[in-house]
C-alpha positions as CSV (number, residue, x, y, z in Angstrom):
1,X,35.7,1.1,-3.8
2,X,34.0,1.2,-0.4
3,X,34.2,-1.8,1.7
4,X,31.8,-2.5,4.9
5,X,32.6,-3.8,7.9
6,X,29.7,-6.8,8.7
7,X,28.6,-6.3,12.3
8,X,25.7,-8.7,12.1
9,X,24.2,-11.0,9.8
10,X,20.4,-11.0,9.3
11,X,19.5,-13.8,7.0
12,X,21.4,-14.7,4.0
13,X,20.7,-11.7,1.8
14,X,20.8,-8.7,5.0
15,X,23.9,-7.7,7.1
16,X,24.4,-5.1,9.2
17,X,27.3,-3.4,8.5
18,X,29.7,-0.6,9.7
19,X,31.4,2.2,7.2
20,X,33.0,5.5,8.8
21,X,31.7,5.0,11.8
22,X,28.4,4.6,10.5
23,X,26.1,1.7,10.6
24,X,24.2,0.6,7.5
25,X,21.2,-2.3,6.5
26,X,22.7,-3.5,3.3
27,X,20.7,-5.8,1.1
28,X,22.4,-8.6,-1.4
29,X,22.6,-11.6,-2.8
30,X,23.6,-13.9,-0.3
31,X,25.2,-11.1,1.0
32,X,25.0,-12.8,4.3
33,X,26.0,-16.3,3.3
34,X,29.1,-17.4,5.3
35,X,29.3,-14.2,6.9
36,X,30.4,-13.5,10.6
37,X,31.3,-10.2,12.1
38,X,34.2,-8.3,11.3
39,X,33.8,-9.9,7.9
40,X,34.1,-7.7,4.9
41,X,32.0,-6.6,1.9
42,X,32.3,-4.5,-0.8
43,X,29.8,-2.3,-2.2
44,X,29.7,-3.7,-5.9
45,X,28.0,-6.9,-3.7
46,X,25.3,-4.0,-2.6
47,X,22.0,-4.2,-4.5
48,X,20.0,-1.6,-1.7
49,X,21.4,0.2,1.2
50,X,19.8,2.1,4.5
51,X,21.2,4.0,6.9
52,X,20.3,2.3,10.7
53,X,21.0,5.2,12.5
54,X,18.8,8.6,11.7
55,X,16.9,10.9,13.6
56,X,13.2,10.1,12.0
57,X,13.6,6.6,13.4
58,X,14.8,7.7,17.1
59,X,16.5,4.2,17.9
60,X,13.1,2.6,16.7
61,X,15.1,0.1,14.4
62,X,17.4,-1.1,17.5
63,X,14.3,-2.2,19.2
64,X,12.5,-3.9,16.3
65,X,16.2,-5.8,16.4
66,X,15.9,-6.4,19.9
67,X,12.3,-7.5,20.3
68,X,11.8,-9.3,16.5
69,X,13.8,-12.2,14.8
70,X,16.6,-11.2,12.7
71,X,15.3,-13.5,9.9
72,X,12.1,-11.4,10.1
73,X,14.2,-8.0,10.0
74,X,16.0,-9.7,7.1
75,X,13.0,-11.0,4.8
76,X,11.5,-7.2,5.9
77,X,14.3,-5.5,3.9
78,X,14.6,-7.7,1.5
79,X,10.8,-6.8,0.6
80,X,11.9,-3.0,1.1
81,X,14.4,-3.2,-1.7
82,X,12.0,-5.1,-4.3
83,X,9.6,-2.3,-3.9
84,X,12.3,0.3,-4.6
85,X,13.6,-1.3,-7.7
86,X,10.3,-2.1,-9.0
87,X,8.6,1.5,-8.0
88,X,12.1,3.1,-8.2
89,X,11.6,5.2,-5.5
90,X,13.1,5.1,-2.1
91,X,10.4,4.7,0.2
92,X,9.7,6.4,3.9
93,X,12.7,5.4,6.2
94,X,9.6,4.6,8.8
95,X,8.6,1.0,6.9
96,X,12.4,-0.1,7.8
97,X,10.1,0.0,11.8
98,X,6.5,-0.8,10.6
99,X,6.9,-3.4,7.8
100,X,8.6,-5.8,10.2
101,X,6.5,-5.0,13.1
102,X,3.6,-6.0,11.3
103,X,4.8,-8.9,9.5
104,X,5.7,-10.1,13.5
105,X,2.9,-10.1,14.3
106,X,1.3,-11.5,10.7
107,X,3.5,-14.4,11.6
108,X,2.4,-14.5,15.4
109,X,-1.4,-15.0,14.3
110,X,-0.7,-17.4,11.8
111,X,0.8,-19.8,14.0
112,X,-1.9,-19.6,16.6
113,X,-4.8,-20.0,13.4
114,X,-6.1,-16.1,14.6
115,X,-7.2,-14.5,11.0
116,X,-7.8,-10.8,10.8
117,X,-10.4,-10.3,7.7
118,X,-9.3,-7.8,5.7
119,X,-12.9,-5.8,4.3
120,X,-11.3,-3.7,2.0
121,X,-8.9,-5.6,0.2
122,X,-11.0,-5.2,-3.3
123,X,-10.6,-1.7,-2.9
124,X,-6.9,-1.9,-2.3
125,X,-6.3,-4.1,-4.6
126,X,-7.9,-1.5,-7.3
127,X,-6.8,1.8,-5.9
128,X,-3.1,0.5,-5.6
129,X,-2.6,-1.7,-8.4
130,X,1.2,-1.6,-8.6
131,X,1.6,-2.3,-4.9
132,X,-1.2,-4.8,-4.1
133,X,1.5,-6.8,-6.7
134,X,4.5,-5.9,-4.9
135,X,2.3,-7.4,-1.9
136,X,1.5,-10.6,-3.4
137,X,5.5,-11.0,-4.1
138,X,6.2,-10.5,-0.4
139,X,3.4,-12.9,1.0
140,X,5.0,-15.4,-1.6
141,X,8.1,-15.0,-0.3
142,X,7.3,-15.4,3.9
143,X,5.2,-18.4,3.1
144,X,8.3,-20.1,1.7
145,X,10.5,-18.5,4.1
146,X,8.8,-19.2,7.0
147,X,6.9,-22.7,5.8
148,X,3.5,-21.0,6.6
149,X,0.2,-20.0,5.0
150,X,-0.3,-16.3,5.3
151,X,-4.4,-15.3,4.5
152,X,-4.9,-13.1,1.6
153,X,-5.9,-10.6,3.5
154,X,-2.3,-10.2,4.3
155,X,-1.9,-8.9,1.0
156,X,-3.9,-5.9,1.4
157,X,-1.9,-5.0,4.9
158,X,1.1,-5.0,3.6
159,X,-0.2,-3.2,0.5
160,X,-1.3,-0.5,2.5
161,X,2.5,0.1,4.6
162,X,3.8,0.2,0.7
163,X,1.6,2.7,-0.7
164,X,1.6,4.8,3.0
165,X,5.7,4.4,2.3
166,X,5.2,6.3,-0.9
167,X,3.1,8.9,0.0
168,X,2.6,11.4,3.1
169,X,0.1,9.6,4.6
170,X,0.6,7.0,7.3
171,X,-0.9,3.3,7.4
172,X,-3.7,4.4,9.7
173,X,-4.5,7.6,7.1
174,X,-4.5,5.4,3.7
175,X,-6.9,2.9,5.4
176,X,-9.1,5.8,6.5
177,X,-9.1,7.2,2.7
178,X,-9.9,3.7,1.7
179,X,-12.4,3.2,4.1
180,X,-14.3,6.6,3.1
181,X,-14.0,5.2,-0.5
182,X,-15.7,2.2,-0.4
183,X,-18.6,3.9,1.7
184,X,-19.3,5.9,-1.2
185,X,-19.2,2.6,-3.2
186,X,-21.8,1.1,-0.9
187,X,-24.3,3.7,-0.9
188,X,-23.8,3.8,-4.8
189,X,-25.3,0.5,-4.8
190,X,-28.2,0.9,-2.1
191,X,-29.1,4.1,-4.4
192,X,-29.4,1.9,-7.4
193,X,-30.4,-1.0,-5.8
194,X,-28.0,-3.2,-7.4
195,X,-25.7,-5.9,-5.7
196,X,-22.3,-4.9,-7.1
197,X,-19.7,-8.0,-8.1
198,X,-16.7,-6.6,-6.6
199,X,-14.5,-8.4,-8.8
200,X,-16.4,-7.2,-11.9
201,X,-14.6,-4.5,-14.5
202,X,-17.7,-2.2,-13.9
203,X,-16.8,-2.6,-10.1
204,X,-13.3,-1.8,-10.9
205,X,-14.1,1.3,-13.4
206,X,-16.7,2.9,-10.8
207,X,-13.8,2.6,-8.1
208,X,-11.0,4.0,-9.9
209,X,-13.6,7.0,-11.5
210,X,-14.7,7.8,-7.5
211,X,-10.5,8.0,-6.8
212,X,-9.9,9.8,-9.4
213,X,-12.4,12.4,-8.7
214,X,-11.5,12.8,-5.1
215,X,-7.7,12.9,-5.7
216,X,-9.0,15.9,-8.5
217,X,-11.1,17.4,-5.6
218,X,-8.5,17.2,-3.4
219,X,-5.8,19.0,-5.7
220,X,-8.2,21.8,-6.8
221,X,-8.1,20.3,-10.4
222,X,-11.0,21.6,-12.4
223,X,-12.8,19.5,-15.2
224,X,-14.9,20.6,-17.7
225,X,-17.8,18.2,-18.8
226,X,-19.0,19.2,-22.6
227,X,-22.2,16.6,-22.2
228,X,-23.6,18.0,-19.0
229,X,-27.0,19.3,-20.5
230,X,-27.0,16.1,-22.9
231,X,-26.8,14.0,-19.4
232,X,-29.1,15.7,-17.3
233,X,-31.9,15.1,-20.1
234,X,-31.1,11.3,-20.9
235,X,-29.6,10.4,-17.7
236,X,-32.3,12.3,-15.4
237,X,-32.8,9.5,-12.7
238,X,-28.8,8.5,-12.4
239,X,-28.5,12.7,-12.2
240,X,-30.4,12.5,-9.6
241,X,-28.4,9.6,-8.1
242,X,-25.2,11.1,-8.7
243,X,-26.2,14.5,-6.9
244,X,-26.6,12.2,-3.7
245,X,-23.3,10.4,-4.5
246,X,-21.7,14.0,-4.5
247,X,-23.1,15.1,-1.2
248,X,-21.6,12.5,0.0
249,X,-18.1,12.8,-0.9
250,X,-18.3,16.6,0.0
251,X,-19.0,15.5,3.5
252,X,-16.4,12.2,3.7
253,X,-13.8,14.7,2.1
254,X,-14.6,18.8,3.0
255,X,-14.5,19.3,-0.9
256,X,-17.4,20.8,-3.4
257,X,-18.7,18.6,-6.4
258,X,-19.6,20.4,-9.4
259,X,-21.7,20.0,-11.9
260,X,-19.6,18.9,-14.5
261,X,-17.9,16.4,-12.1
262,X,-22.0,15.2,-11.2
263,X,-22.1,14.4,-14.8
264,X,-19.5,12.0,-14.9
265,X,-20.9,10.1,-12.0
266,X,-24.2,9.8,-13.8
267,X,-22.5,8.0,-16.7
268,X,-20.8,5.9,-14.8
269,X,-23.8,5.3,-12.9
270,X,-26.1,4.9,-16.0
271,X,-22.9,1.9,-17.1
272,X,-24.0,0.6,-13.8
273,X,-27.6,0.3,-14.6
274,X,-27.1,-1.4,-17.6
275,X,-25.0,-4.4,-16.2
């Protein structure tokens, strides 16, 4: 059985710790409790492990160390762990930097009563079900950590470094996609003149149809619609609507709408009308 060598203790459930040579982020419970350097642990006590050293971080984790509280560092990881166990993937080595940069400064603005509106968090919270949940656990767990009162805006922030840690995308490109997808949303309901209830299940349906499509668009999948001529009779003025919907998403996203794919807007569009 391995054992590690604990260089440096980061809150009660993170240690650094040495192995070979090689330094690791090892996350446990109360992994940390009691600890001092030198001290050993074993890996059964190892629920999720990181490597501190590697090349795609270029010494970027030894100045979050430097510059941010360990406890911060620690809670950080102790996030990063949840959402591999609950996603069960490992997730981009560059939210080991970002997750407790931004949490920081989260931290930073709460205690001077600065609030950064979040204007997209009912799109997040759709498009990225799974981790706007993971999200609300880590807010829950700084406010009692830290004795503060995050906004819940914060959940959609840290949603977005989870969901950027999954994919190939970066925090700055998932908020750009989003972005582009609720501007679609908006002129959806200028062309139908209709004051959509973001927190409505027809909201929530249009929004996860509109992702849908582009992430179809976007991987070149074809779909067939067998009610096209059907909807272009009954459904003439939200065909119409929907044709402007699609030019719209061919210029946000460089991809071309079909017919087919028109169709399904209009129905969607037509469940709109009839709200």
């Amino acid at each position: 059985m391995i054992t590690y060598n604990v260089k440096k203790v980061l809150n009660n459930n993170v240690v650094i710790a040495e192995y070979n040579k090689e330094e690791f982020i090892l996350v446990g419970k109360a992994i940390g409790f009691d600890s001092n350097k030198d001290k050993k642990v074993s890996e059964d006590r190892v629920e999720n492990i990181f490597v501190k050293q590697t090349d795609k971080l270029n010494g970027n984790f030894d100045r979050i160390l430097k510059e941010i509280n360990s406890e911060i560092v620690g809670v950080s990881e102790e996030i990063i762990a949840m959402c591999e166990k609950e996603l069960g993937e490992t997730l981009k080595e560059a939210i080991h930097v970002s997750l407790p940069d931004h949490i920081n400064f989260a931290i930073l603005r709460s205690n001077k009563g600065m609030r950064i509106e979040n204007p997209f968090i009912s799109e997040i919270r759709t498009l990225y079900p799974k981790e706007f949940s993971l999200a609300e656990q880590a807010v829950s767990m700084l406010d009692e950590r830290f004795k503060i009162r995050l906004p819940y805006d914060e959940v959609g922030f840290i949603c977005m470094h989870i969901k950027a840690a999954l994919s190939s995308q970066d925090v700055g490109e998932t908020l750009e996609y989003t972005k582009k997808i609720s501007e679609i949303i908006e002129l959806i309901s200028a062309l139908m003149k209709k004051k959509l209830d973001r927190k409505s299940l027809e909201y929530e349906r249009l929004l996860t149809h509109i992702n849908f499509l582009v992430e179809r668009l976007t991987n070149n999948k074809a779909t067939r619609n067998p009610l096209l001529e059907t909807i272009k009779k009954e459904f003439s003025y939200e065909y119409a609507v929907a044709i402007k919907v699609a030019m719209k998403i061919q210029n946000l996203f460089s991809v071309k709408v079909s017919d087919d794919e028109i169709g399904y807007i209009a129905i969607h569009l037509r469940r709109l009308a009839e709200m």
